[in-house]
N, CA, C and O atoms as a GROMACS GRO file, in nm:
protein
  572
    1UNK      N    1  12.732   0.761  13.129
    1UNK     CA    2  12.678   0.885  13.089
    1UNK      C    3  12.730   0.926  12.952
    1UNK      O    4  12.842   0.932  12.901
    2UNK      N    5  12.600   0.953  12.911
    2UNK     CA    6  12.657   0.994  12.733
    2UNK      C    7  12.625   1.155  12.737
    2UNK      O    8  12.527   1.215  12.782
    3UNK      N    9  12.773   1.212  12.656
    3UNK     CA   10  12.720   1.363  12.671
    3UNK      C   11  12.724   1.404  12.535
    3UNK      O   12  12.833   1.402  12.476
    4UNK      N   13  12.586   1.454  12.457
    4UNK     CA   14  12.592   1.521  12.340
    4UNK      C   15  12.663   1.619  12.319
    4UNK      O   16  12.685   1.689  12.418
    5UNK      N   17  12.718   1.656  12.200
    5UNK     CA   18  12.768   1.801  12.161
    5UNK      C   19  12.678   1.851  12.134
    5UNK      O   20  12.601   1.784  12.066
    6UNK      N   21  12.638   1.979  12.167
    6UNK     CA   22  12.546   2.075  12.100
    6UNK      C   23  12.580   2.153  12.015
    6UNK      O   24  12.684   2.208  12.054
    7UNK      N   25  12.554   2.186  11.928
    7UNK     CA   26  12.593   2.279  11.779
    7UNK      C   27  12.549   2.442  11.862
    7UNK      O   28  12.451   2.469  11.930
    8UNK      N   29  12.634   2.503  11.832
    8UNK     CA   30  12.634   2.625  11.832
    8UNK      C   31  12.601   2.683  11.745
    8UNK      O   32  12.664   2.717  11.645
    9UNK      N   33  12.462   2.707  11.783
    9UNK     CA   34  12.386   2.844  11.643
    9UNK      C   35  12.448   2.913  11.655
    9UNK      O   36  12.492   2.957  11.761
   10UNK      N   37  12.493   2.975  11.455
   10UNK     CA   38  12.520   3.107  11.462
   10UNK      C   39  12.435   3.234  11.469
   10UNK      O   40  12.318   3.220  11.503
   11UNK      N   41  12.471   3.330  11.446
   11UNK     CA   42  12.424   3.437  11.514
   11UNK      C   43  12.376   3.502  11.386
   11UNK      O   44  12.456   3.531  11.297
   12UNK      N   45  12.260   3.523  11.376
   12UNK     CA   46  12.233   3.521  11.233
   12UNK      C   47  12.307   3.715  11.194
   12UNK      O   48  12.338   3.819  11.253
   13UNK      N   49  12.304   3.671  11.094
   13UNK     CA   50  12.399   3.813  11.012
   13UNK      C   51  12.290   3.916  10.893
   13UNK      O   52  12.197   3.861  10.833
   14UNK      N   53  12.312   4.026  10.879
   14UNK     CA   54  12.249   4.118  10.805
   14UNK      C   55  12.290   4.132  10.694
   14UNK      O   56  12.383   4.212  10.708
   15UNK      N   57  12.282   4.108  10.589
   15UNK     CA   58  12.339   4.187  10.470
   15UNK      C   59  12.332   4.321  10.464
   15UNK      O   60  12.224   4.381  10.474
   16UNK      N   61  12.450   4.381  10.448
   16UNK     CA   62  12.400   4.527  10.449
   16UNK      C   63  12.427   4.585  10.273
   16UNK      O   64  12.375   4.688  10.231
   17UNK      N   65  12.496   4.516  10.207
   17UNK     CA   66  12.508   4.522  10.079
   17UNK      C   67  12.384   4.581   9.997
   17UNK      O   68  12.384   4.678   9.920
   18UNK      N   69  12.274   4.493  10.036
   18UNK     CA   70  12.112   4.441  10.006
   18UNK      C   71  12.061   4.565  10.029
   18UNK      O   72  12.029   4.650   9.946
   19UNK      N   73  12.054   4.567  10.183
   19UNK     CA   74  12.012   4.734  10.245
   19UNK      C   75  12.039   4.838  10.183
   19UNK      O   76  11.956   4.929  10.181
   20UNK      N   77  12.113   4.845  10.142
   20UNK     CA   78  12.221   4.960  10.085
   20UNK      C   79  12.114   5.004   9.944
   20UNK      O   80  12.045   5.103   9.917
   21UNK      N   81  12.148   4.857   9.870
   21UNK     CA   82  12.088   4.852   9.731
   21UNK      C   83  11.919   4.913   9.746
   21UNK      O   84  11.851   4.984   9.672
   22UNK      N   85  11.897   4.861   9.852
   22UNK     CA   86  11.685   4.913   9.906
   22UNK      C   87  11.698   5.016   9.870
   22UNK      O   88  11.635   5.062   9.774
   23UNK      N   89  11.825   5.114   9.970
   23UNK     CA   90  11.794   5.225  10.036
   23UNK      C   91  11.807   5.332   9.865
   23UNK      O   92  11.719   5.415   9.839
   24UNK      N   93  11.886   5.316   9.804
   24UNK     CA   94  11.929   5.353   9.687
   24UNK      C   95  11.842   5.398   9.598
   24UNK      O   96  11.831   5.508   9.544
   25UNK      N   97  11.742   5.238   9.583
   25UNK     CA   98  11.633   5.271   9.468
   25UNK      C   99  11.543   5.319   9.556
   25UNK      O  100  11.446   5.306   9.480
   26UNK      N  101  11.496   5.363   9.654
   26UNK     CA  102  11.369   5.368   9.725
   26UNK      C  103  11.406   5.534   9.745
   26UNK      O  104  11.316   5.615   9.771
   27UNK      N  105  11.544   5.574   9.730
   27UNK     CA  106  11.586   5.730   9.744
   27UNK      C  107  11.552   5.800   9.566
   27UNK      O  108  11.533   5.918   9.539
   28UNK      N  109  11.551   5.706   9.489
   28UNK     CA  110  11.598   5.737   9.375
   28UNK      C  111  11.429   5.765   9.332
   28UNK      O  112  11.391   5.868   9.276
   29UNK      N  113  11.350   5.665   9.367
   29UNK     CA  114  11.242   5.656   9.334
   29UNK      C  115  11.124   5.769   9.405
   29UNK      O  116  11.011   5.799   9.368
   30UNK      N  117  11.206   5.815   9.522
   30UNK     CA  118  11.140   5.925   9.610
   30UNK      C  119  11.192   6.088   9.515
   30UNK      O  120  11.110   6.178   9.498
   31UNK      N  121  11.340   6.097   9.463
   31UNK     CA  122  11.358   6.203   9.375
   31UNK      C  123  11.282   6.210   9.279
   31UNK      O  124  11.229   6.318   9.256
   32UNK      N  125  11.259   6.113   9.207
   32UNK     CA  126  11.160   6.130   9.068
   32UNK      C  127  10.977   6.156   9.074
   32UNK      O  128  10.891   6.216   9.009
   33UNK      N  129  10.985   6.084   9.171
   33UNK     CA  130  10.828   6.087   9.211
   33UNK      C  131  10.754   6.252   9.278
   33UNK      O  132  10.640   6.291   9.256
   34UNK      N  133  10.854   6.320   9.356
   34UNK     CA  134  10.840   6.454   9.416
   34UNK      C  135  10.857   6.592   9.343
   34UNK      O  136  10.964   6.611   9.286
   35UNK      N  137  10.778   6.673   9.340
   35UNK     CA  138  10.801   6.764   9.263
   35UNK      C  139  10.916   6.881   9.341
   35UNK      O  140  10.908   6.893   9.463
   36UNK      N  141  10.996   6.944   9.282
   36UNK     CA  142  11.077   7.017   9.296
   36UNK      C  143  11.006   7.165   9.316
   36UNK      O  144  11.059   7.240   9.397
   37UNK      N  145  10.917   7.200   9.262
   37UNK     CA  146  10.856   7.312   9.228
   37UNK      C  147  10.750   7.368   9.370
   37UNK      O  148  10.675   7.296   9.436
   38UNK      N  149  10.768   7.488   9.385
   38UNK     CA  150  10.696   7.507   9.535
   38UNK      C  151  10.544   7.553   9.468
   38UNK      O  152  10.520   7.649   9.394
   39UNK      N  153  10.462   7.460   9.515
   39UNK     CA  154  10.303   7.499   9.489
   39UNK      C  155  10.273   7.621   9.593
   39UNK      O  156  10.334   7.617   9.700
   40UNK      N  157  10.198   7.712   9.573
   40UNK     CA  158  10.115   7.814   9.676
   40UNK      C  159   9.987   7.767   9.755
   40UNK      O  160   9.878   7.747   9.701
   41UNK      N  161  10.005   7.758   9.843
   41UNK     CA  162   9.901   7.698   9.954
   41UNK      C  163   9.734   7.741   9.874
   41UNK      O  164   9.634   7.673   9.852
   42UNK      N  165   9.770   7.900   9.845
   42UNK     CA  166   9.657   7.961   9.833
   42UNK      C  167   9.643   8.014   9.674
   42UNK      O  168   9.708   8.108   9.628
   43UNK      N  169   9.554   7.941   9.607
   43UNK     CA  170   9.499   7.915   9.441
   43UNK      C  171   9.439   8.072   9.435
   43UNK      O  172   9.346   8.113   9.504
   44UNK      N  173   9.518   8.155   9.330
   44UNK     CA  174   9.449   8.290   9.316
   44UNK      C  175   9.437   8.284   9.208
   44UNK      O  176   9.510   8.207   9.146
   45UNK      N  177   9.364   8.344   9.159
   45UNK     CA  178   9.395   8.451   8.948
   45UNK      C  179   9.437   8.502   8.984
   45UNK      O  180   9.413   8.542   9.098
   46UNK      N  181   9.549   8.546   8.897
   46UNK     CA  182   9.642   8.682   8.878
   46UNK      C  183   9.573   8.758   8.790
   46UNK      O  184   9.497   8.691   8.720
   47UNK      N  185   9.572   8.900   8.765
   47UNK     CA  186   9.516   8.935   8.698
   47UNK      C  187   9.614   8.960   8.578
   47UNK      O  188   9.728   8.956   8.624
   48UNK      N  189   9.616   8.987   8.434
   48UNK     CA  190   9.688   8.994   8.314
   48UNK      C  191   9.782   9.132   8.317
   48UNK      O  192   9.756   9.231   8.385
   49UNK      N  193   9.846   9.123   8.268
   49UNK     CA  194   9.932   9.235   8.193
   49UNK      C  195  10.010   9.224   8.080
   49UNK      O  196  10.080   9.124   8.066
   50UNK      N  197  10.009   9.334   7.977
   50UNK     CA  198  10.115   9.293   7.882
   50UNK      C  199  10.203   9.346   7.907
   50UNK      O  200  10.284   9.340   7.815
   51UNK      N  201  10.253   9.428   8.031
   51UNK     CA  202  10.392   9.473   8.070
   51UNK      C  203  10.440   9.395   8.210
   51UNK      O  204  10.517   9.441   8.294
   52UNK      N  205  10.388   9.291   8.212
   52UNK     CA  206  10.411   9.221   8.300
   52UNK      C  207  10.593   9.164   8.307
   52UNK      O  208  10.619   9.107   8.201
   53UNK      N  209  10.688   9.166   8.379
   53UNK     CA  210  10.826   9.103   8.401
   53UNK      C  211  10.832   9.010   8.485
   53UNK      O  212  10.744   9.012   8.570
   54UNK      N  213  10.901   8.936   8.490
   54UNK     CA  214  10.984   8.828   8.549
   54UNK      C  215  11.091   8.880   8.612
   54UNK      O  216  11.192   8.923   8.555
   55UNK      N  217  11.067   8.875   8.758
   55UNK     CA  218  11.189   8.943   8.826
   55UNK      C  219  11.305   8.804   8.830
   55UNK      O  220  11.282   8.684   8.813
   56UNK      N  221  11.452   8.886   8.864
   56UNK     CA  222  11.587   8.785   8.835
   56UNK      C  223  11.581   8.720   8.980
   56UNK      O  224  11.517   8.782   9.066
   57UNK      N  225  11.643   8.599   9.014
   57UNK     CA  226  11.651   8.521   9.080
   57UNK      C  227  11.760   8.583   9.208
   57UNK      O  228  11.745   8.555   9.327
   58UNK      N  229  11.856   8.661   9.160
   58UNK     CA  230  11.934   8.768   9.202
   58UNK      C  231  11.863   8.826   9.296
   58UNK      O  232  11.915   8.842   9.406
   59UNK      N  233  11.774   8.855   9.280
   59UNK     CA  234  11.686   8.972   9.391
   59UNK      C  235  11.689   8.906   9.526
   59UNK      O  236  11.701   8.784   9.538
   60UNK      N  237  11.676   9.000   9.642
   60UNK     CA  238  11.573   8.999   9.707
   60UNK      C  239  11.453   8.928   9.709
   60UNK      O  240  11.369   8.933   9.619
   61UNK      N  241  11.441   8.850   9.831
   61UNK     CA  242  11.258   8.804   9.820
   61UNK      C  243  11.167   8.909   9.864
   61UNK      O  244  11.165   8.959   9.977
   62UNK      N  245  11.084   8.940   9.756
   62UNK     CA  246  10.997   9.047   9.847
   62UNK      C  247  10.903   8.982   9.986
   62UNK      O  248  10.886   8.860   9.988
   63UNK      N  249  10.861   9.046  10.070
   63UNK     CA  250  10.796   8.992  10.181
   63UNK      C  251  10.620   8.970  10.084
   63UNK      O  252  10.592   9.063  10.007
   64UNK      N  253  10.535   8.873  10.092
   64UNK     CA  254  10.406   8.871   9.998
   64UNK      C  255  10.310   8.882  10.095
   64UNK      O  256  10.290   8.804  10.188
   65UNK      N  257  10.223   9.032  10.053
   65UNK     CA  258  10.069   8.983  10.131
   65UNK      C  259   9.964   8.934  10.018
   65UNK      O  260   9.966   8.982   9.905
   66UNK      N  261   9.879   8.844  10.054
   66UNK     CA  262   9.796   8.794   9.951
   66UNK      C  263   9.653   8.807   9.986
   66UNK      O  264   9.605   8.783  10.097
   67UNK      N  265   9.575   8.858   9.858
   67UNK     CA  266   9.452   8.847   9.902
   67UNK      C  267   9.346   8.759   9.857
   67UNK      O  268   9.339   8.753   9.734
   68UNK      N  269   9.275   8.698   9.911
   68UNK     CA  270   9.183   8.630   9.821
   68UNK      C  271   9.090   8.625   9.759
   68UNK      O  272   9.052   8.522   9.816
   69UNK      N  273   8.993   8.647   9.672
   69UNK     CA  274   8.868   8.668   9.652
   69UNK      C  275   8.762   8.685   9.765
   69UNK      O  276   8.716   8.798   9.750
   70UNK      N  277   8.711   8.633   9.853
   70UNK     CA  278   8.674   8.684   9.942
   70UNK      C  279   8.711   8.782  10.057
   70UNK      O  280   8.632   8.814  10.145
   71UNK      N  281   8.868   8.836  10.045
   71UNK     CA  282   8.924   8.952  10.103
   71UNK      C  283   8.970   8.944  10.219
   71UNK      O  284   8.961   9.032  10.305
   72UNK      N  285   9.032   8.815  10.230
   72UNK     CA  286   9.128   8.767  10.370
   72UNK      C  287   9.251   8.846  10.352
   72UNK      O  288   9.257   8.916  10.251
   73UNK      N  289   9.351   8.846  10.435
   73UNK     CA  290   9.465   8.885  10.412
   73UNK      C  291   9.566   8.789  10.424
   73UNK      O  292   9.536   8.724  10.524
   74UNK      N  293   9.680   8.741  10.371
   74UNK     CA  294   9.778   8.643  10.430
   74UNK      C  295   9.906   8.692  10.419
   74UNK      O  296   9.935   8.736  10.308
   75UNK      N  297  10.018   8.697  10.532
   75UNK     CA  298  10.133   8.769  10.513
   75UNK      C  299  10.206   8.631  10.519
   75UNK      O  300  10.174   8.534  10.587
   76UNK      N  301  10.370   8.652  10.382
   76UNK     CA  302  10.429   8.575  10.418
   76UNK      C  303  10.455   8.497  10.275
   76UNK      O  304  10.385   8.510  10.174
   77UNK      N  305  10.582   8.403  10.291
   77UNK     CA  306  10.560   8.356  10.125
   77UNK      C  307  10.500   8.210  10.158
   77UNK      O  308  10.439   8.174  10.258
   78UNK      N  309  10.535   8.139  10.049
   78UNK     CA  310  10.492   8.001  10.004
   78UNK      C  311  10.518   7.927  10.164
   78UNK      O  312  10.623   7.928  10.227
   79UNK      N  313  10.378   7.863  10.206
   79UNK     CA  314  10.414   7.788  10.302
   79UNK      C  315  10.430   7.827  10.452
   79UNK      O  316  10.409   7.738  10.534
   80UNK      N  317  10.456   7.920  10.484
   80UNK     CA  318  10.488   7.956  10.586
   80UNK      C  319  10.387   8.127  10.588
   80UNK      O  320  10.434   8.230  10.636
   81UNK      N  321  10.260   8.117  10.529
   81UNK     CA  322  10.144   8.256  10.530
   81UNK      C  323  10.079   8.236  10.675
   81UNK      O  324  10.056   8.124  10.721
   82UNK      N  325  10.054   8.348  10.739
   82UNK     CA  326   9.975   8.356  10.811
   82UNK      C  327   9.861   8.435  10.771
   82UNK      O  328   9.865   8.506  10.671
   83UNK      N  329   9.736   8.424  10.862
   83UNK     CA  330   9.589   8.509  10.818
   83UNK      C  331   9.631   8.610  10.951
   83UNK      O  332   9.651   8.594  11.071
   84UNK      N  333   9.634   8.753  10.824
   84UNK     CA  334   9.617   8.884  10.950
   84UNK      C  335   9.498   8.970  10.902
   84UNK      O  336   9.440   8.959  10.794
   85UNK      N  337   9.474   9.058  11.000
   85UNK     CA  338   9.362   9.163  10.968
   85UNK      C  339   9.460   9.297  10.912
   85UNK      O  340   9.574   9.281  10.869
   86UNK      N  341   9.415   9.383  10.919
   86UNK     CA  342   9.444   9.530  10.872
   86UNK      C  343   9.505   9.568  10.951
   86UNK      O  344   9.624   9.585  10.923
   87UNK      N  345   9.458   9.598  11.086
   87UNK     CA  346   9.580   9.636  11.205
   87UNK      C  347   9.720   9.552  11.245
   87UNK      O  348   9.830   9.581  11.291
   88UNK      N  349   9.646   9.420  11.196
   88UNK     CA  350   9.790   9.332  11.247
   88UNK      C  351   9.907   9.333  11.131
   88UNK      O  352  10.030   9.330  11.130
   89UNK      N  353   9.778   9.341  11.016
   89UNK     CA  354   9.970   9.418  10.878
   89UNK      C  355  10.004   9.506  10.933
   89UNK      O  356  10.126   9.511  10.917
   90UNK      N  357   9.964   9.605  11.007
   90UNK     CA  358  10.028   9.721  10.989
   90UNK      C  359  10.139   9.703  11.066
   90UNK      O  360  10.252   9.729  11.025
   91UNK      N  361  10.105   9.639  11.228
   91UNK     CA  362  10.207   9.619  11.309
   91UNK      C  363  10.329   9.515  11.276
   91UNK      O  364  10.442   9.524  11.325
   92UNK      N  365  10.296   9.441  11.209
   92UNK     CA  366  10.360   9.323  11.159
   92UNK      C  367  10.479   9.390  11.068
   92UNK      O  368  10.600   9.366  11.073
   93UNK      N  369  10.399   9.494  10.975
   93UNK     CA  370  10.523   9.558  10.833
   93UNK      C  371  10.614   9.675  10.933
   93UNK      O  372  10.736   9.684  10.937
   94UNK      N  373  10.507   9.764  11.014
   94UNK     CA  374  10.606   9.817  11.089
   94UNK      C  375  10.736   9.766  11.158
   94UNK      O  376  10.841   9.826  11.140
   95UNK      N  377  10.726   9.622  11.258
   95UNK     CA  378  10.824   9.552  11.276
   95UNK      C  379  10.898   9.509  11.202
   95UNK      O  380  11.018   9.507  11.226
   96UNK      N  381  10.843   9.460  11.087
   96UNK     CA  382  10.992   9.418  10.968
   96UNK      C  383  11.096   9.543  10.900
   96UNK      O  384  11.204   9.550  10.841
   97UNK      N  385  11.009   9.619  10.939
   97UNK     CA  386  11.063   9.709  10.858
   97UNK      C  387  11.164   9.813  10.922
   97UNK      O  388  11.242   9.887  10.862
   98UNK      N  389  11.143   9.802  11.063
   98UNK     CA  390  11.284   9.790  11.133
   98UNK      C  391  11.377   9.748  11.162
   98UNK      O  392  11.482   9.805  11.189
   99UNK      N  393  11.340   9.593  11.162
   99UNK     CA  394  11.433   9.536  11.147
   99UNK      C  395  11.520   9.506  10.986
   99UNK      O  396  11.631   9.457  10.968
  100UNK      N  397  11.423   9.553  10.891
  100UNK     CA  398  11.529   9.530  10.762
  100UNK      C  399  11.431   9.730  10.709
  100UNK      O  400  11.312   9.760  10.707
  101UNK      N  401  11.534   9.797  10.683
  101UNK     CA  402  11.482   9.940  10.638
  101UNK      C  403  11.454   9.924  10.506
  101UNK      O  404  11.377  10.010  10.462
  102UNK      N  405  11.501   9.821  10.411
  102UNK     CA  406  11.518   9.848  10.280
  102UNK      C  407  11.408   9.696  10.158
  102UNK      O  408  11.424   9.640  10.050
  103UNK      N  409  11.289   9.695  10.289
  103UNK     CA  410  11.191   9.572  10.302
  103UNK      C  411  11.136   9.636  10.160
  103UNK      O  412  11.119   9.752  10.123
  104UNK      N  413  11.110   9.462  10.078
  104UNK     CA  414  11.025   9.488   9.924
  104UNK      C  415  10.871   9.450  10.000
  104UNK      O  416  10.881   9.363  10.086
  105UNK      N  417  10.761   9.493   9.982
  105UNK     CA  418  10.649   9.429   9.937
  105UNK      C  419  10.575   9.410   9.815
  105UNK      O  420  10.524   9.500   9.748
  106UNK      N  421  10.573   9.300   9.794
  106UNK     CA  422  10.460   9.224   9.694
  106UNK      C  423  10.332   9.178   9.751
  106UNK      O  424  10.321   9.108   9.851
  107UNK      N  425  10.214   9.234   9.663
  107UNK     CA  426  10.078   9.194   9.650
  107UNK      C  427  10.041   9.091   9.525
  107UNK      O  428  10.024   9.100   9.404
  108UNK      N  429  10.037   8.958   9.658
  108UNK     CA  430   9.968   8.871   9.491
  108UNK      C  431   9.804   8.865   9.570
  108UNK      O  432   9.769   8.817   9.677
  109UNK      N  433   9.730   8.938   9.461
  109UNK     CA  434   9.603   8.922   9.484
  109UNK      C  435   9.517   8.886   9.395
  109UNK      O  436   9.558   8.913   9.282
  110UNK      N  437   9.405   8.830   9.397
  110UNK     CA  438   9.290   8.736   9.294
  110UNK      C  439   9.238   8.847   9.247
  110UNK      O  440   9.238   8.948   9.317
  111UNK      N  441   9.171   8.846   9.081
  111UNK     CA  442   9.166   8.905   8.994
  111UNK      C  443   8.988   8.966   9.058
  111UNK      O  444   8.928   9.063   9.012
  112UNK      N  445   8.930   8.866   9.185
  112UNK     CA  446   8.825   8.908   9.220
  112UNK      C  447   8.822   8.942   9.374
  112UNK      O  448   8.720   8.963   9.440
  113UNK      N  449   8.964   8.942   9.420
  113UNK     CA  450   8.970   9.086   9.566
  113UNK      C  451   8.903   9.190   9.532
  113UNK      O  452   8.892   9.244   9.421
  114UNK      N  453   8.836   9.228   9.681
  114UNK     CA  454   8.792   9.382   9.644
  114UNK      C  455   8.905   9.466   9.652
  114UNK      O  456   9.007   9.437   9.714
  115UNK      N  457   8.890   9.552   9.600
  115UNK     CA  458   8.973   9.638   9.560
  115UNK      C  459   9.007   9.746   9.683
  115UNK      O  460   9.096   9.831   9.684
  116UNK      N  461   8.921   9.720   9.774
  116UNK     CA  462   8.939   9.826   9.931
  116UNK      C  463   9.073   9.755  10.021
  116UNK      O  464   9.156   9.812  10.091
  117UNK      N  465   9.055   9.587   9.984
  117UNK     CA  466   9.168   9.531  10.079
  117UNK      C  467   9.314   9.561   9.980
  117UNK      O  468   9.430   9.557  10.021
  118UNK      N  469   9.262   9.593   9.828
  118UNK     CA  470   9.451   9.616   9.866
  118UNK      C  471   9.487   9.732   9.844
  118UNK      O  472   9.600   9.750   9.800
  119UNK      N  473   9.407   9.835   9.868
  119UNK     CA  474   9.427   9.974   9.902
  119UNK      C  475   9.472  10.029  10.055
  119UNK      O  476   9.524  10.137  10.082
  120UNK      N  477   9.433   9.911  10.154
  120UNK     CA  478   9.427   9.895  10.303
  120UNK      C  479   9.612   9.846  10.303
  120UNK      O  480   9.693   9.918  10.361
  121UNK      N  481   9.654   9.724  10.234
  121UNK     CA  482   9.763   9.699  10.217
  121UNK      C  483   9.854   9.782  10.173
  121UNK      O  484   9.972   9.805  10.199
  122UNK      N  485   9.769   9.823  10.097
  122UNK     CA  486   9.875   9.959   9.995
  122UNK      C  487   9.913  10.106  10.114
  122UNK      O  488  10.013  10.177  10.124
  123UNK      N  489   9.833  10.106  10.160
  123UNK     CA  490   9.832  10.253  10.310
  123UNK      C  491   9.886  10.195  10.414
  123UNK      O  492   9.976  10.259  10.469
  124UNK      N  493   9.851  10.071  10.467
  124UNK     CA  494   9.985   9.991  10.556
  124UNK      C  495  10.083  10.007  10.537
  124UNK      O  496  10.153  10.057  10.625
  125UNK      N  497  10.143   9.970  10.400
  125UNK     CA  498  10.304   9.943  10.341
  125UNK      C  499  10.356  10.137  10.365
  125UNK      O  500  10.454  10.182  10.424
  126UNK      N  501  10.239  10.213  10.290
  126UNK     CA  502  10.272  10.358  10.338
  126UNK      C  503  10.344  10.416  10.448
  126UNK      O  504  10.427  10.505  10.465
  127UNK      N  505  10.272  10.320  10.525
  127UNK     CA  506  10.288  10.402  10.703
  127UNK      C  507  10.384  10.342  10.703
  127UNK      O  508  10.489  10.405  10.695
  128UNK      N  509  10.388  10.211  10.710
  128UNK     CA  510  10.543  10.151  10.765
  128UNK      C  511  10.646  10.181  10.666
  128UNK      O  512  10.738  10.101  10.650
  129UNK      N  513  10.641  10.268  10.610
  129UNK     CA  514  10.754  10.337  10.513
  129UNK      C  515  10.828  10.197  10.421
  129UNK      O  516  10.946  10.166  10.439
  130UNK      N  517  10.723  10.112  10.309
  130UNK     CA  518  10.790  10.041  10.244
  130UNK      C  519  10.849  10.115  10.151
  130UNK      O  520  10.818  10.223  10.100
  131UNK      N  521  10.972  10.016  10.130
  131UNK     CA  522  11.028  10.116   9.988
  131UNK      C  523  11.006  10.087   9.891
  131UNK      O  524  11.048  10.150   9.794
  132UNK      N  525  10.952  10.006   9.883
  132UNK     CA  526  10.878   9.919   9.749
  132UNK      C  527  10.797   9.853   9.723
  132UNK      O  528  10.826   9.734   9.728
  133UNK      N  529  10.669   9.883   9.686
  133UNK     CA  530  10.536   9.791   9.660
  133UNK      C  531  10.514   9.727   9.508
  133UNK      O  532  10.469   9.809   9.428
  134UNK      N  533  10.525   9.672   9.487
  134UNK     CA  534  10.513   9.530   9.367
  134UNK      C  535  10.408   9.513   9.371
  134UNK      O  536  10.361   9.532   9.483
  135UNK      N  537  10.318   9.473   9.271
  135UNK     CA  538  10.195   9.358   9.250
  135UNK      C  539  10.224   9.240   9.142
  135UNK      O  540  10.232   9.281   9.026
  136UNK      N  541  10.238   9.126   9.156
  136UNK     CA  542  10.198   8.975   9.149
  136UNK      C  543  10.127   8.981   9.005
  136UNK      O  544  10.010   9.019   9.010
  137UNK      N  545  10.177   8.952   8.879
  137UNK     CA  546  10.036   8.945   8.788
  137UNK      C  547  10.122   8.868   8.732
  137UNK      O  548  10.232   8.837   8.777
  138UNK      N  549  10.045   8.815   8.573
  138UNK     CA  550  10.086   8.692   8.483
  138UNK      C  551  10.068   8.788   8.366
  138UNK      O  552   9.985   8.879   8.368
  139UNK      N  553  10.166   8.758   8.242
  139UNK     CA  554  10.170   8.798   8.121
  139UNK      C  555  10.032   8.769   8.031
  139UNK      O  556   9.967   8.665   8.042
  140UNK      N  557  10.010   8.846   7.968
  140UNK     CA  558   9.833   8.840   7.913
  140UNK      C  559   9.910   8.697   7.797
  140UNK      O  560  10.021   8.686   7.744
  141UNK      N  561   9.807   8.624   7.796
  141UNK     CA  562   9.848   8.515   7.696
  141UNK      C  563   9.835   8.418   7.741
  141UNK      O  564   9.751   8.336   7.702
  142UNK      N  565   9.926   8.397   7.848
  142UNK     CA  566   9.993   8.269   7.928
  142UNK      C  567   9.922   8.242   8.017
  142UNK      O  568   9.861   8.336   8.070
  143UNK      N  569   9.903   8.098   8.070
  143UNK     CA  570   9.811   8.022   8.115
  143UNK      C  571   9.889   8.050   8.284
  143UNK      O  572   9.840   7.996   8.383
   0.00000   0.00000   0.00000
């Protein structure tokens, strides 16, 4: 009887060096490629002003209702808007506004809202006792 040796395969091995190097450029290449900058779900005109400011980064976020040219309502900032009616701002600002007393609102609305929905917003923010109503515009000039 003849008995072969059998070779013992090894067990094959990973480079993780390699991996590493993938993971690196494929992270690097995902930073450059992505924009940093938060787009708005919802494309409005602002309407112009030449006393228009740039509020400081310092602040407060104001809470945003937005309107659109056809005269939806959306509460809420970048990304996270919901669609409410007139009664449901009201209940909605009333609740925030207990829970924070010293609530900003901002109106960013399209240069072709009717003008009844943000008068409706504007008498909402009333009742629920905002302490501050803002409107959303762009410096006359600038794109």
């Amino acid at each position: 009887m003849r008995f072969s040796i059998r070779k013992r395969r090894s067990t094959p091995t990973i480079i993780i060096v390699a991996l590493i190097d993938v993971l690196i450029v494929l992270l690097i290449f995902l930073m450059v490629t992505t924009t940093f900058r938060q787009q708005p779900a919802l494309k409005l005109a602002l309407p112009e002003s030449t006393q228009a400011e740039k509020t400081g980064a310092s602040e407060d976020l104001p809470l945003i209702v937005s309107v659109d040219p056809q005269g939806n309502l959306r509460l809420g900032g970048e990304g996270q808007e919901i669609v409410v009616t007139g009664e449901t701002l009201r209940a909605e600002l009333l609740a925030r506004v207990k829970a924070n007393p010293e609530l900003k609102l901002a109106i960013r609305a399209d240069t072709k809202a009717p003008f009844g929905q943000i008068v409706k917003v504007m008498d909402a923010a009333k009742e629920a006792k905002v302490k501050l109503v803002n409107a959303f515009m762009k410096q006359a000039g600038k794109p």
